[in-house]
C-alpha positions in Angstrom: 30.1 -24.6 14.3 26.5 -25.1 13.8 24.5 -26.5 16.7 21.8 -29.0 16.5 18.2 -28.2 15.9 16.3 -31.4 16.4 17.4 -35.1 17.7 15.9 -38.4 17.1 17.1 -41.2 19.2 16.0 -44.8 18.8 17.5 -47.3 21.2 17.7 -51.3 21.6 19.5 -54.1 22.8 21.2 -54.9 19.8 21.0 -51.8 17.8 21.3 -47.5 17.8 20.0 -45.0 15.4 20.5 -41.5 16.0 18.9 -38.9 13.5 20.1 -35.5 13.6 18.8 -32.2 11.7 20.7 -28.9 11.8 19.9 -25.6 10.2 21.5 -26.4 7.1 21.5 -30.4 6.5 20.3 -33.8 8.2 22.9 -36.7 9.4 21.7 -40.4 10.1 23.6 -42.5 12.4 22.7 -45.8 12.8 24.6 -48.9 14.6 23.8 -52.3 15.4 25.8 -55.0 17.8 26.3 -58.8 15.5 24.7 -61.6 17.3 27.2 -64.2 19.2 27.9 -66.9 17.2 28.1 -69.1 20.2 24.2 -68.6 20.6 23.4 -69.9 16.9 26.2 -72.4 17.4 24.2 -73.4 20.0 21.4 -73.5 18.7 22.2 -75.5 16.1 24.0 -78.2 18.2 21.0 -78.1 19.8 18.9 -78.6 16.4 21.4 -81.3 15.5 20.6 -83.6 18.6 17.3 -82.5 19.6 14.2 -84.9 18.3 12.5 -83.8 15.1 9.7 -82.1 17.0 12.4 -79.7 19.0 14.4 -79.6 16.1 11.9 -78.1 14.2 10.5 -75.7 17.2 14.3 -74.2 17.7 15.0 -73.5 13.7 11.2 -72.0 14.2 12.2 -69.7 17.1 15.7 -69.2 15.1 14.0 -67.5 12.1 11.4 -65.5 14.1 14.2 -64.1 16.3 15.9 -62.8 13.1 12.8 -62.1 10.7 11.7 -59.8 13.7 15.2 -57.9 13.8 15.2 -57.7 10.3 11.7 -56.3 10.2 12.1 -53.9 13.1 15.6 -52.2 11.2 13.5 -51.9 7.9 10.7 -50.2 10.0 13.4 -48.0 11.2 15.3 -47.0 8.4 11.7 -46.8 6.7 10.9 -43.9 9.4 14.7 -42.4 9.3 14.0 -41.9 5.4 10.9 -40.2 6.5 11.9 -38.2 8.6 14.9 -37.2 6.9 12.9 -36.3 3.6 10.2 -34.6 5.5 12.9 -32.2 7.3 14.5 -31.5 3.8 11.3 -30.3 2.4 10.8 -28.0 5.7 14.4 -26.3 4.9 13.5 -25.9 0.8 9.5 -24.0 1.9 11.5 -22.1 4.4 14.5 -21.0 1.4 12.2 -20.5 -0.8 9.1 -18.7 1.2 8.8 -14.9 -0.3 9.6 -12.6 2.0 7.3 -9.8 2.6 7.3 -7.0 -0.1 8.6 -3.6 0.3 5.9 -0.7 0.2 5.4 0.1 -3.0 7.0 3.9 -4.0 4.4 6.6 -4.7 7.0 8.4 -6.7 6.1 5.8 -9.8 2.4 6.4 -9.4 -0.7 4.7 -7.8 -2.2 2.7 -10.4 -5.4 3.5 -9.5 -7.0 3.9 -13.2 -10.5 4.1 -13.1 -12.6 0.7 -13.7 -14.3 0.6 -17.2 -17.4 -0.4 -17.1 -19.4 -2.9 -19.5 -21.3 -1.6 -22.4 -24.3 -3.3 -21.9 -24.0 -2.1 -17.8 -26.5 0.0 -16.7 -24.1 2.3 -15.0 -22.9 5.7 -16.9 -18.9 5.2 -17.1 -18.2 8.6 -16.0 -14.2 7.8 -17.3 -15.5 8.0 -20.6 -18.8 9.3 -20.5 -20.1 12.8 -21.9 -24.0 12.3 -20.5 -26.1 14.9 -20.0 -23.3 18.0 -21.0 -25.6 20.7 -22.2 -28.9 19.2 -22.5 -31.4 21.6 -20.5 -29.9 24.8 -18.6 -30.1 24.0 -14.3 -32.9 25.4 -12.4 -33.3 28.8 -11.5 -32.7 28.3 -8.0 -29.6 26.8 -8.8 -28.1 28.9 -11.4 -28.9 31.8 -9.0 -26.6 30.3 -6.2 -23.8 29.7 -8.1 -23.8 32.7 -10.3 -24.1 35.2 -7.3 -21.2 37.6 -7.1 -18.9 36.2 -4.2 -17.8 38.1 -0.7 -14.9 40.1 -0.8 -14.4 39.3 2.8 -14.0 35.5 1.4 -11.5 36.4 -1.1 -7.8 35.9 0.3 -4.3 36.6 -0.9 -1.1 34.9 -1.5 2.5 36.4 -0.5 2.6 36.8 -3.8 0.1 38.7 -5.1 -2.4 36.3 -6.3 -6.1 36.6 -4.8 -8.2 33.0 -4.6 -11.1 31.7 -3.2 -10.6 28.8 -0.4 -11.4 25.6 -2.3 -14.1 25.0 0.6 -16.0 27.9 0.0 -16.8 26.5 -3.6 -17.9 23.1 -2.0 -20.3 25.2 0.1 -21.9 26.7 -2.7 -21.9 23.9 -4.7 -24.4 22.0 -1.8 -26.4 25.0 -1.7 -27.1 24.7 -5.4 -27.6 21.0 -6.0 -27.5 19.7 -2.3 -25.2 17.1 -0.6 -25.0 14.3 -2.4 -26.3 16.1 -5.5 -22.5 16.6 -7.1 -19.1 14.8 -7.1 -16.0 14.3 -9.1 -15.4 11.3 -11.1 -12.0 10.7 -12.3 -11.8 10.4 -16.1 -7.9 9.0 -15.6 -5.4 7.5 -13.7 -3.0 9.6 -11.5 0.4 10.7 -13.1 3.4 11.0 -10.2 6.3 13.4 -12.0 9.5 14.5 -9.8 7.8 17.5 -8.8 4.1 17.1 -8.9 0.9 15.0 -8.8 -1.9 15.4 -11.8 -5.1 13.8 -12.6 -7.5 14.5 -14.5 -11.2 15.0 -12.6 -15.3 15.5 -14.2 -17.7 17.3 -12.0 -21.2 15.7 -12.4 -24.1 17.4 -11.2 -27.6 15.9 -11.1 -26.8 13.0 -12.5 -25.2 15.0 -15.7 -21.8 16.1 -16.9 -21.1 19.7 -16.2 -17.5 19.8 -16.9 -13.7 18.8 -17.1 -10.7 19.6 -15.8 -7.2 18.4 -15.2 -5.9 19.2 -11.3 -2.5 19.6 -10.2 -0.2 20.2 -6.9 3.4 20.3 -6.2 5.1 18.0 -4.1 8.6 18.5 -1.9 9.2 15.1 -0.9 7.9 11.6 -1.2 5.9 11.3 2.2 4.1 14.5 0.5 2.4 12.7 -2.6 -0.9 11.3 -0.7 -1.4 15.2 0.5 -0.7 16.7 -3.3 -3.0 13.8 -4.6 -5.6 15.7 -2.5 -4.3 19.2 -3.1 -5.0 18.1 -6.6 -8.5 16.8 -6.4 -9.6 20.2 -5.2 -7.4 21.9 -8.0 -9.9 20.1 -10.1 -12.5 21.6 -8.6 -12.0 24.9 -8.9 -10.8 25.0 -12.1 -14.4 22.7 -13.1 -16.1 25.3 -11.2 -15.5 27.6 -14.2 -17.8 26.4 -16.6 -20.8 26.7 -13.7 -19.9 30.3 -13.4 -18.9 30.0 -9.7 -16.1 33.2 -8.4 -15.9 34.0 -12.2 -14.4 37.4 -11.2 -11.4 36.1 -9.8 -10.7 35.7 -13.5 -11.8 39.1 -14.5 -8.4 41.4 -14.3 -10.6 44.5 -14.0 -12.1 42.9 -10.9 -8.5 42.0 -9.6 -6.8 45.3 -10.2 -9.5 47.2 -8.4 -9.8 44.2 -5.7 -5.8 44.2 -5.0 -5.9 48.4 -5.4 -9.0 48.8 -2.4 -7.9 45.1 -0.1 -4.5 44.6 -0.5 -1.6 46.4 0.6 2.4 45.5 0.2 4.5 44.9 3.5 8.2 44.5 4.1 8.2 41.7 6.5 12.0 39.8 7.9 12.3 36.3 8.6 12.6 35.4 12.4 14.6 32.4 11.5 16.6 33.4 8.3 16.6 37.2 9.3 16.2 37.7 5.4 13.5 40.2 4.2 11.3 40.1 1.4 7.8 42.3 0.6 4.8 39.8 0.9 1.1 40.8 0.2 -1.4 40.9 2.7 -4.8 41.9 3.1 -5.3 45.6 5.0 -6.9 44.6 7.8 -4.7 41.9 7.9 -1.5 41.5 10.6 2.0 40.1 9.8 1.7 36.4 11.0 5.0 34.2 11.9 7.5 33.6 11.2 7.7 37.0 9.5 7.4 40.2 11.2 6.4 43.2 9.3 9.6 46.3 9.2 10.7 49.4 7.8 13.6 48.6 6.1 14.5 47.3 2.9 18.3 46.4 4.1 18.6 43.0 3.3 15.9 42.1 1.1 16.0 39.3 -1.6 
């Protein structure tokens, strides 16, 4: 049974009407008492009898009495159909009102192309844009900072093997060649969301010129992981545009790795706390077993 949202009563002598809205439609009631024929019998005796003057004064008072009733119940039905029509319309906005969107996925991408610019804008379009690649070499301050041979103490190593630079040392040298503010990566497209990882493709500008470009990418395990990888992949980017600027070039050199990983690296047979599996993992010599592996003799159980 549905219950009653809203009720409208109007009450008089001779007449009831009762409007009611529910949830799902709107019901009009309206009733009205007949007027006693004695009364107009009575009246019209009386008019029958009476002089001409009171004769005329009762039909008078006869027609105001029912013009006025007649007038009041078109005044009310008038504001019945109102009310009724303006309730209808309140149910058909509130069935037909949008309800609020879902978050968008991340897994189909984030539509964030870059915004071409005019061609008569002042603005380089760096999306597009090739200016200033090779024009005049960098100062020699510059090309000094970024071409110095790097730290072995900066250098670190994967379980795996492979030896890196952390992606904020190259931002470090990158503002002590050209100063904050003096580089940044432009996006050349929009980013591409596969099953497994997040790509885009980035162009480092230097000075106001293009030095070079380079697609980033990063792996991702799970959906609430995208918004990190988009990240990872931004600095991917950046150390693979680093490259062309000559910046940790040896880390690309294999002489320089075999005879980095032969005199800093040494080969451990760590177990798993948790799993209790073990596996060999690379580490650094001065370096100590962190968790959840611990470092052991054996090779029983090793995958």
């Amino acid at each position: 049974m549905v219950s009653p949202m809203a009720s409208l009563i109007f009450k008089r002598a001779k007449w009831c009407l009762e409007i009611t809205r529910t949830s799902r439609n709107i019901s009009v009631s309206f009733s009205t008492a007949l007027p006693r024929h004695h009364r107009q019998h009575h009246h019209l005796r009386d008019a029958t009898t009476a002089t001409p003057s009171l004769r005329d004064s009762l039909v008078s008072r006869s027609s105001r009495r029912h013009h006025t009733s007649y007038s009041q119940s078109r005044s009310i039905a008038s504001t019945a159909r109102a009310y009724q029509a303006s309730a209808v319309n309140d149910i058909e906005r509130a069935d037909t009102t949008p309800s609020p969107s879902p978050p968008s996925d991340l897994s189909s991408g984030f539509n964030d192309e870059p915004l071409i610019l005019d061609e008569g804008s002042r603005q380089i379009d760096w999306s597009r844009s090739f200016h200033g690649l090779s024009t005049t070499p960098f100062p020699k301050e510059a090309s000094d900072t970024l071409l110095q041979p790097i730290d072995p103490q900066d250098v670190e190593v994967k379980p795996d093997g492979i030896i890196y630079l952390p992606e904020i040392k190259y931002r470090r040298i990158l503002n002590k060649a050209f100063g904050p503010g003096g580089w940044g990566l432009a996006p050349r497209g929009e980013t591409i969301v596969t099953s497994k990882a997040v790509t885009r493709e980035y162009a480092l500008v230097a000075l106001g010129r293009l030095v070079s470009v380079a697609r980033g990418e990063q792996d991702y395990f799970s959906p609430e992981g995208i918004p990190t990888a988009s990240e990872g992949c931004k600095s991917n980017a950046l150390l693979r545009c680093c490259k062309d600027l000559g910046v940790a070039s040896e880390l690309w050199d294999p002489r320089f790795i075999r005879k980095f990983v032969a005199e800093h690296i040494k080969e451990v047979w760590v177990e798993h706390q948790v799993t209790k599996k073990r596996r060999k993992i690379f580490i650094r010599k001065e370096d100590k077993v962190g968790y959840p592996f611990k470092e052991t003799k054996s090779t029983a159980g090793a995958f």
